[in-house]
Every structure is written in C-alpha cells, then in structure tokens.
N, C-alpha and C positions, 0 to 999 in steps of 0.2 A: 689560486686565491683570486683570479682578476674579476674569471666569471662569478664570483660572490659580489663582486663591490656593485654591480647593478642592480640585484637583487635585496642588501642592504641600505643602498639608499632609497628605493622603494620603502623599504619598511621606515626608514628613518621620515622619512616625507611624512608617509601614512601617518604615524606617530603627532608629529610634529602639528600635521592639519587637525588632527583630531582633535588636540591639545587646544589650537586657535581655536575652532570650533564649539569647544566646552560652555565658553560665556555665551554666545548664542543658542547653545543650545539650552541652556539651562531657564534665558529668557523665556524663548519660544514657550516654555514648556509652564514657567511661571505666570505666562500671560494666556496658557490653554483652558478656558474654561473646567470646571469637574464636571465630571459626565454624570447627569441625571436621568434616569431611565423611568418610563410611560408608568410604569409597574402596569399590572391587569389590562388597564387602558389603551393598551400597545395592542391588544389584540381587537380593537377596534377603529385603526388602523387600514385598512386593506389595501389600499395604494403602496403603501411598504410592506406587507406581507405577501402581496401578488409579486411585488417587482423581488422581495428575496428566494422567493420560489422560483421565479425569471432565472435571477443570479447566478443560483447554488448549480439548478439544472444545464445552463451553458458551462459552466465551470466544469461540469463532469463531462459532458460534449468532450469540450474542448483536450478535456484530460486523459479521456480516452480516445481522441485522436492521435494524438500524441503518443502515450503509450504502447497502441498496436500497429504503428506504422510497421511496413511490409519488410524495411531494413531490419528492425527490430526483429520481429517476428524470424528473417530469416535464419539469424545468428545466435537466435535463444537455443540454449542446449544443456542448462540447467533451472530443477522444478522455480529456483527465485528468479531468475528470468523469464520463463515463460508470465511467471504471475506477478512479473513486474507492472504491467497494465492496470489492477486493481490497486498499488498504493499511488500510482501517476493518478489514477482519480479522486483517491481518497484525498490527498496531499493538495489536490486541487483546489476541492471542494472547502479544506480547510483556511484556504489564500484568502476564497473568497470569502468565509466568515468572517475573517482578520478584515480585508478589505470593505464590507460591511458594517462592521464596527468601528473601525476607525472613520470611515467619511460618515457618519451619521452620527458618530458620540465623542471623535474626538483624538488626537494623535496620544495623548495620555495612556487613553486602552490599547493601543498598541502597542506601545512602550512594553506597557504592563503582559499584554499576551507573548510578543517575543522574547520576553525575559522567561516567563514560566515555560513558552514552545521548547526554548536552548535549555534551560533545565532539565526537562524529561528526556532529551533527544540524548542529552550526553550525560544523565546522572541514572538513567533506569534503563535497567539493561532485561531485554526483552527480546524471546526469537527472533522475530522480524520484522522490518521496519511498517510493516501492516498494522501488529500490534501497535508497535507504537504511532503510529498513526491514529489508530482508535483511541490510543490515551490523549493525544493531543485533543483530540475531538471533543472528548466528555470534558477534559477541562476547561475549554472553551463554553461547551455547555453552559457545567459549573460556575466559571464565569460572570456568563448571561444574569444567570440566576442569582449571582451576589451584586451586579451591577441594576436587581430590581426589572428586568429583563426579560420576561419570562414567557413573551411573545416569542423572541428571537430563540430563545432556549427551545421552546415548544416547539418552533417550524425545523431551526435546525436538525434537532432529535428526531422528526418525523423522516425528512429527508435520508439523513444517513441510515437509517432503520429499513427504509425500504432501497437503498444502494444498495446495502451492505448483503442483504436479501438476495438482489440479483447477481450479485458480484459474486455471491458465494453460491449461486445455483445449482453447480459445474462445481465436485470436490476435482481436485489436482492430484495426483497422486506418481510417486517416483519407486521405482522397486531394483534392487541389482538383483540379479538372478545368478548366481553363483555355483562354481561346483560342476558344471556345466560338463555332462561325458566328452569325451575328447572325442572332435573331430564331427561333432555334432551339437556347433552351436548356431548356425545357420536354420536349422531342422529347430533348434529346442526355441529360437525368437518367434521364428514365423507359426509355431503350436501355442506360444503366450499368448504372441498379439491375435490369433486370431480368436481363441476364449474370451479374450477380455472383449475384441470387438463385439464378439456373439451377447456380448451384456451392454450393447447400448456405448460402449467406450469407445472415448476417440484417441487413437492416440498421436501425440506431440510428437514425440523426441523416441527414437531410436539409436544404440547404438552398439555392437556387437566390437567384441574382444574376443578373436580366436586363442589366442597365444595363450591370456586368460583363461577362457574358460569361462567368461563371462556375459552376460547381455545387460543390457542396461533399458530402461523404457520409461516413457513418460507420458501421461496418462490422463483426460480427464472423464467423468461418469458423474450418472444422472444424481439427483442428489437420495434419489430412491436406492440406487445401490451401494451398500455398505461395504465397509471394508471388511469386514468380517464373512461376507458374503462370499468376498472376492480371494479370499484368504484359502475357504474352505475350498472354492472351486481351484482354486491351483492349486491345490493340494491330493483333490481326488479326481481331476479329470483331465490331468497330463500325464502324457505317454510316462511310465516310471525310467523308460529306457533315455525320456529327455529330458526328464524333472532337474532341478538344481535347486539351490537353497535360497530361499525369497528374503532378501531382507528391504523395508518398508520405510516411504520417508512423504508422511502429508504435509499439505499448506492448506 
C-alpha cells in the first residue's frame, strides 16, 4: 500500500488545484471576448492566409521529422508502426489548426475544439487512429465553418487534401503467408518478396517462422498497383511446390 500513497496524493493535489483554479478559470473565460469571424472577407486577408500556409506546412515538417526518426524506423515491425509517421503528421498539422485558432480568435475556441477533439477520440470507435484523425480534422473544419470562417475552412481543407494525397501515395500492405511446406520456408519468402519486388514493391518488414510454417512481410507499392493485382500474381506465379495461404491486412 505505501507505494500508492505517492501516487494518491498526486491525484489528491491534482484534484484539489483544479478545484482552486475553477473561479479563475471561469473569470478568464467570462472576460474572453466571443470570437467573431472575417466571414468571405477573411479571404482577403493574405498576410494571414500566407502565414497559415507557412504554419500548417512546418507543422507537417516537423511532424514528419519526428515520425520517421531512424530509431523509429528501426524497431517498426508492425503495418501501424511502420505507418505510424502519417498520423505524427496528420496529428500535427491538426495542433497547428487548434493553435491557430486559438491565438487569432481566442482561448474560448479552444476550449470549445478540445472538448469536441476528447469526444471523438474516446466516444467513436474507428480502425485507426489515421481515421480518426481525419475525423478530428473535418470537424475542425466544420468548425471554421460555423465560427463564419470559411477562409480558414478553405485553406485548411486544401492543405490536408493534398497531405493526405502524398501520404497515401505508397498503399502499405501486410500479408501472412501461411501453410508454408515444411522445411521450405526460407525458399517460399525469398520467391514472395522477390515477385512483389518485380512489381515496383519495397519491402519493410520481413519475418520468417520455420517451426510455423509461416512468413510474414510488409510491404509498400506504387499506388498504380492494386491489390487485386497482387493477389492474382501470388496466386499464379509462385512455385505451387512454395505457395502457402495469403492472408491480407491494408492501411
């Protein structure tokens, strides 16, 4: 029990300041102006439409520096890891919206975006945190757009449209190869990977299960090659003697 009582009065503290804190904050927030937005007139503006163009684009910089550091990179060994780097930018870029919006209309709008961000984040339940990412984004959007906005609405929506574009250039793709003849699974990886390479594919992640019987691979291709493509090809242009049973896992 002893190691609890530090961590209880942590929270007891927490608690406690918040509590203090309430009547200021409540000031703060009753002495915030309401935010009134340019409406149409914002888009003539350019000084503030150049500098959130500025913004949005170092925030993705930055986010994908972060993202693909070389530790990272080395220790990625599942497909949401590897494509952990496109929600570090997505997630970014969204900071800087918030950020945006708050020093230019007001800590109110913030209030108001963190409250709907923790809504969606822990109320809709969505493959992957990419998804939800994008939801946060359009509501943000949305937002813009209810806040008379519709400068910020517009530039943001353009920005993410063509991230989102590059980001998804390069489909991702994870396959278990299964089934795999025995004592010939060294022989059945190195005839996958190198089909897929023969299509343009690079692959990630490697990882071979003799005991198994199994290969595992990870994958990314041009955004010209389908999956269906790739399907057919391992299907009719692996040795039968190495074939195994493909099963499929995209982002």
């Amino acid at each position: 029990m002893r190691h609890l009582r530090p961590a209880f009065a942590a929270m007891l503290a927490l608690v406690v300041t918040s509590a203090a804190a309430q009547p200021q904050l409540r000031e703060l927030l009753a002495n915030e102006p309401v935010p009134t937005g340019e409406g149409w007139a914002g888009f003539t503006d350019v000084g503030f439409l150049a500098n959130m163009l500025l913004t949005l684009t170092l925030a993705a910089l930055l986010g994908l520096v972060i993202g693909c550091h070389p530790k990272h990179l080395q220790v990625a060994d599942t497909l949401e890891e590897i494509e952990a780097p496109k929600v570090h930018v997505l997630y970014s870029v969204i900071g800087a919206v918030i950020g945006i919006l708050v020093l230019k209309y007001g800590l109110v709008v913030g209030f108001v975006v963190f409250g709907i961000g923790g809504l969606i984040r822990f109320r809709t339940v969505l493959r992957s945190a990419g998804l939800t990412g994008n939801v946060i984004f359009v509501t943000l959007v949305g937002l813009s757009c209810g806040l008379n906005l519709p400068h910020v609405a517009v530039i943001a929506t353009a920005f993410a449209f063509v991230l989102i574009y590059l980001l998804e250039a390069r489909a991702a793709y994870r396959i278990d190869i299964k089934s795999v003849p025995a004592g010939r699974v060294g022989e059945a990886a190195a005839a996958y990977r190198a089909l897929l390479e023969q299509q343009g594919c690079h692959i990630v992640g490697e990882k071979k299960s003799p005991t198994k019987s199994k290969v595992m691979l990870i994958f990314r291709c041009r955004h010209n090659v389908t999956r269906d493509n790739l399907e057919e090809l391992l299907e009719t242009q692996i040795d039968p003697s190495l074939k195994g049973s493909v099963d499929w896992e995209a982002d």
